[in-house]
Each structure stands twice: as structure tokens, then as C-alpha cells.
C-alpha positions in Angstrom: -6.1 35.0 -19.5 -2.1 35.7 -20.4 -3.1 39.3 -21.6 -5.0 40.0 -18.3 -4.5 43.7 -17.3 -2.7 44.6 -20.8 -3.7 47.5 -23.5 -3.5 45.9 -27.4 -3.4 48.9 -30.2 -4.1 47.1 -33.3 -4.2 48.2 -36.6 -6.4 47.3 -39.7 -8.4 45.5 -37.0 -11.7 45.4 -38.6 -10.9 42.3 -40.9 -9.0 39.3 -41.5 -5.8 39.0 -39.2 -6.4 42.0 -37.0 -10.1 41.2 -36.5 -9.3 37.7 -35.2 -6.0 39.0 -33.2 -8.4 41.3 -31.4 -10.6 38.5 -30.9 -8.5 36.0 -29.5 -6.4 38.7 -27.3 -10.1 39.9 -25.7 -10.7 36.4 -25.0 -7.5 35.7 -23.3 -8.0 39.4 -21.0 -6.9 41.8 -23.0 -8.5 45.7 -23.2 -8.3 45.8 -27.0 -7.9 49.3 -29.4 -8.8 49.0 -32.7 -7.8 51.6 -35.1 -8.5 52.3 -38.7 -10.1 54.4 -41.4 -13.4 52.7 -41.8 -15.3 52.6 -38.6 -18.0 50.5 -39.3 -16.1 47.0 -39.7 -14.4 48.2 -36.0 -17.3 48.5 -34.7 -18.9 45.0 -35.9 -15.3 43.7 -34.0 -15.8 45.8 -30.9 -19.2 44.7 -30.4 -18.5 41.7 -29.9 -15.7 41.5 -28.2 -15.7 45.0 -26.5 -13.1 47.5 -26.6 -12.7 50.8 -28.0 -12.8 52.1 -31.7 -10.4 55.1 -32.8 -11.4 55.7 -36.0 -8.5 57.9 -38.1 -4.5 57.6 -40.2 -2.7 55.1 -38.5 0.4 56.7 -41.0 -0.5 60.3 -39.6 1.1 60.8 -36.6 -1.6 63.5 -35.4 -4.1 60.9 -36.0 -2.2 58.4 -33.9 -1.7 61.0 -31.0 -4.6 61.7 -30.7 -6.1 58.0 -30.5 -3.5 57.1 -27.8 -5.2 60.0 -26.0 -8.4 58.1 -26.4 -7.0 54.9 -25.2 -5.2 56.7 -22.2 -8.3 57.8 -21.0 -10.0 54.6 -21.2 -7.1 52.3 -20.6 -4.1 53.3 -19.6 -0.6 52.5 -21.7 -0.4 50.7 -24.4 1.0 46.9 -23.7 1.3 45.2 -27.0 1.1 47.5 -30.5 0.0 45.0 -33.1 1.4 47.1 -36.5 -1.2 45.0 -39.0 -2.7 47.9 -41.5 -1.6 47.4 -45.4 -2.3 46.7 -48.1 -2.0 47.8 -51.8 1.2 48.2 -54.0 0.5 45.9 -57.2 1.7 46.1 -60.4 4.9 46.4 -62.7 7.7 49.0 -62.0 7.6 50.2 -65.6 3.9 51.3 -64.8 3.7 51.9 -61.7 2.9 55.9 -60.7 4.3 57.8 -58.2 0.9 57.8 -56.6 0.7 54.4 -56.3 4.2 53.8 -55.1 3.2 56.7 -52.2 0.2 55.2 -51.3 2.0 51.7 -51.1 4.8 53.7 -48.7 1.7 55.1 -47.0 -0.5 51.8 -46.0 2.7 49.3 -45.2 5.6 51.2 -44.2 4.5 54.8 -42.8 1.6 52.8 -40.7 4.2 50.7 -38.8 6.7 53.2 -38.2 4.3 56.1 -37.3 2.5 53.7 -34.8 5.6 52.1 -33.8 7.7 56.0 -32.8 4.0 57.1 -31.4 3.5 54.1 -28.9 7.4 53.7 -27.6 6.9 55.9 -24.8 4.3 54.0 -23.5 6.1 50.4 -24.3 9.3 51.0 -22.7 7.7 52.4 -19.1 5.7 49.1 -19.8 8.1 46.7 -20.5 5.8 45.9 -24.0 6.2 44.6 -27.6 5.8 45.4 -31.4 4.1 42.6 -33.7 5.1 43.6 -37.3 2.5 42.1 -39.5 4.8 41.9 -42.7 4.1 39.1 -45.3 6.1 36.6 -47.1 6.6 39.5 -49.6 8.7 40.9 -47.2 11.7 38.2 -47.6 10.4 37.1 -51.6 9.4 38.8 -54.6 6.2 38.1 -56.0 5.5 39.4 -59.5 4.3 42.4 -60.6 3.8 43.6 -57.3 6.8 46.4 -56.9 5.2 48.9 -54.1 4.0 45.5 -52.0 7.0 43.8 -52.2 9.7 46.8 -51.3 7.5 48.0 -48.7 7.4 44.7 -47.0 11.1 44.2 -47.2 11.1 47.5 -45.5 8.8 47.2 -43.0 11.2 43.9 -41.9 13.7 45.9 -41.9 12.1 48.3 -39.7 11.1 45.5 -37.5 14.6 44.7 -36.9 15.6 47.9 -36.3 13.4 48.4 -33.4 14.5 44.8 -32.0 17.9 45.9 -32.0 17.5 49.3 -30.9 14.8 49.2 -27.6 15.7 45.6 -26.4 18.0 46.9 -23.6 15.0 48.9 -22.5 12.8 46.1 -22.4 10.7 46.3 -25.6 10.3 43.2 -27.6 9.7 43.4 -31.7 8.6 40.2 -34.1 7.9 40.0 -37.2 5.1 38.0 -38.9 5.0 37.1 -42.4 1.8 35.2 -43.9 2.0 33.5 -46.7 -1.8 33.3 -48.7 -4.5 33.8 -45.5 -8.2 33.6 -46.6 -9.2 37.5 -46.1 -11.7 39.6 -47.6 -8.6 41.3 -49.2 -7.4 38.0 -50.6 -10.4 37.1 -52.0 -10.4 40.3 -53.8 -7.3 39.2 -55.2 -8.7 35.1 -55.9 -11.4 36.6 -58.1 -8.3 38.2 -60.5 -6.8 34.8 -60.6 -10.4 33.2 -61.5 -11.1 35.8 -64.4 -7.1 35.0 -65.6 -7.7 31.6 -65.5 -11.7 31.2 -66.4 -12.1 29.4 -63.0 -15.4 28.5 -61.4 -15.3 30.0 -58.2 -12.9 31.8 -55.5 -12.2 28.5 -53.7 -10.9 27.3 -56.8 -8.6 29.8 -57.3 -7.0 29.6 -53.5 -6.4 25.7 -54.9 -4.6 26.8 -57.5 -2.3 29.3 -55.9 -1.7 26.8 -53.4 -0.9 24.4 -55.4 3.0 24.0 -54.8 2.6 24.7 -51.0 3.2 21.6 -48.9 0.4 22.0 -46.9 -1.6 22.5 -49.8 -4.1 25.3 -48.4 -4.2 29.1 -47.4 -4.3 29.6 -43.6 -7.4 31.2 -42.0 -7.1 34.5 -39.9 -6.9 33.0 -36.5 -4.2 30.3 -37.6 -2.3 33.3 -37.8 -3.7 34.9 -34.7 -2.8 32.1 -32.6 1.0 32.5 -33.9 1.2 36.7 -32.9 -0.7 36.1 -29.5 2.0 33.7 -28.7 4.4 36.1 -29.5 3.1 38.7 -28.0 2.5 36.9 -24.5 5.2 36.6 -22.0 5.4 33.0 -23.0 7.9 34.3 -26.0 9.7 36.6 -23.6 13.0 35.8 -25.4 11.8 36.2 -29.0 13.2 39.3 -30.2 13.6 40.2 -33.6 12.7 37.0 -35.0 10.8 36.4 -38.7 8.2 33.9 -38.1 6.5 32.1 -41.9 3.0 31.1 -41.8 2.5 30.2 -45.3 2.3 26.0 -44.7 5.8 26.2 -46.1 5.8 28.1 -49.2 8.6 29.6 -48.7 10.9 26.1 -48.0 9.8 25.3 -51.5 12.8 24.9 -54.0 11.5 26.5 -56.9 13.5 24.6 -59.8 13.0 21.5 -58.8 9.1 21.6 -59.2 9.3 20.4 -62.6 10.4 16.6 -60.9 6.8 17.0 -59.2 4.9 13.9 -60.5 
């Protein structure tokens, strides 16, 4: 129970990462806020694990006010602000339109920092932390995938920022950066790589993206759960600012010299 007595604020916690981060933090003690634009897949969360739903922006800070109102009321202070909503962002620079590019800004970058500036207050009388969900986009550059990529750089950047700027008032920021997780999203994303390829099946396609990654697989949702509730506990109490890979080391890979692969 090492988030007994703690307020989690996590966002995009309907699916995927955030749903099993909320998952594993209620079952370790935690009063868990789940915030995002869709209620319904909150709610499927929530009722099983309890909690409280805010449905709304997490990029619009009235929207974000308003649910730590919510979340006052029924909890107290926030503890532990898990910043996990984005999304969105692919495709060439030569293409891409300004409303793309805004929305990309919108779901990864405004998202953490709106959330971030909005629940400071409440983390430094605490004594809290941030969890940056970035991605391995965030130090790399997949292709085709401009908006992604920059705002994922950024929102490290961000995350670092925040390490180095509330760490003398206790507040604790870490950034996480999945490689390929087996999400709804994801999949969404498989089935373009089985109609490129004229593959048989989604499972398929995760085999062949994984290909070149030592471990040889995607991770699930709460493999990468288990790696932000550590980080978030007090047992990582000096992990500040860190950049923690779970891609099953995709990113140790030295690209040129695959072609000695037998």
C-alpha cells in the first residue's frame, strides 16, 4: 500500500498506460483522478477500481481548474500528477498543416504543461511528483511523424525543466519514454503497418516492428505501469529528472550494424 493516503491526477486514463497506472496505484492505496475528454472509458476504469472521473481539456487550463476543484472536494491535494494524455502528430513536414501541427502541440505538450503549472501548488505544500509520460520519440526520430516527434522532444524538455526548477521545494519530475506498448492506440497504428505490408493480422504486424528489438516484443500497459509507480513511490525518492526507456532496448540498438544480423 506505498500510495496509502495519496491523491493520483492522471491523464488519458481511460486506456492503455494510464488505465493500468490507475489500476495498479488503487491497488497499492491510492485515491485515484482520472481525467480526459471521453468519459465513458473513465468510467469503465473507475468502476472498477473506484475513484473519481473529471471529464474535460486537460490542455485548457479552465478545464483543469476546475477538475482540481472536483478532486479537492473529494480528496484533498493532489500527490502524484501522472501527465500521460497524447497522442496524434503523424506525417511528413512538407504535408503536414498547421492544424495538425496545433493539435499535435495541443494533445502532447500543452496537456503536460497546463496540468503540470495547474497542480504545482498542490505538489510543493505536498512534497509530490510529476510522471512525464513522453515516448522514445521524445529522444529519436521516427519517420514521417514531425508533430509526434517535436512534441515529445519538448515535452522532455519540459520534464527537465520542472526537475531543475521545483526540486529545492521538494517536487520530484521523471520522465518515461515507451518504446512500442500494446494499446488500443497502437493497434490503430499495427493495422497501417498490416495494410502496407499485406499482413494477416495485428499480432503480426507488432512482430514485424519488433523485429530488431532485443527483446523481441512490445511491452503491455502494466509492464510500463509497474516502471511509473516505482517512480512515483517514495522508494525513487532520489530520482529526479531522470529519462527512464521501456522499449526492451530499442533504443541501445546500433542501427548500421543491423545488416551483420544473420
Amino acid at each position: 500500500m506505498r500510495f496509502s493516503g495519496k491523491t493520483a491526477f492522471i491523464t488519458g486514463g481511460g486506456t492503455g498506460i494510464g488505465a493500468a497506472v490507475a489500476r495498479r496505484m488503487a491497488a497499492d492505496g491510492a485515491s485515484v483522478v482520472l481525467m480526459g475528454r471521453r468519459r465513458e472509458p473513465l468510467e469503465a476504469v473507475v468502476r472498477d477500481i473506484g475513484g473519481l472521473v473529471v471529464q474535460g481539456d486537460a490542455a485548457d487550463a479552465g478545464s483543469v481548474r476546475a477538475a482540481l476543484a472536483q478532486v479537492h472536494d473529494r480528496f484533498g491535494p493532489v500527490d502524484i500528477l501522472v501527465a500521460n494524455a497524447g497522442g496524434h502528430g503523424v506525417g511528413p513536414t512538407v504535408s503536414m498543416s498547421d492544424e495538425t501541427w496545433a493539435l499535435a502541440t495541443r494533445l502532447n505538450l500543452d496537456t503536460t504543461f497546463v496540468c503540470a503549472r495547474e497542480c504545482l501548488p498542490d505538489l510543493i505544500a505536498r512534497k509530490g511528483n510529476i510522471v512525464v509520460v513522453a515516448s522514445i520519440a521524445g529522444l529519436f526520430a521516427g519517420p514521417a511523424a514531425a508533430g509526434y516527434v517535436t512534441m515529445k522532444h519538448a515535452c522532455v524538455g519540459l520534464g527537465k525543466s520542472l526537475a531543475r526548477d521545483y526540486g529545492r521545494q521538494g517536487v520530484r519530475t521523471n520522465i518515461i519514454c515507451p518504446g512500442w506498448v500494446a494499446t488500443d492506440m497502437a493497434d490503430e497504428q499495427m493495422q497501417v503497418v498490416v495494410e502496407k505490408h499485406g499482413l494477416g493480422s495485428i499480432e503480426e504486424a507488432y512482430r514485424l516492428v519488433t523485429r530488431d528489438v532485443p527483446l523481441g516484443r512490445p511491452a503491455t500497459p502494466e509492464e510500463v505501469s509497474n516502471v511509473i509507480c516505482f517512480v512515483a513511490s517514495g522508494e525513487a525518492a532520489m530520482m529526479n529528472g531522470s529519462i527512464l526507456t521501456i522499449d526492451g532496448g530499442a533504443t541501445v540498438v546500433d542501427l548500421p550494424t543491423l545488416a551483420f544480423v544473420d
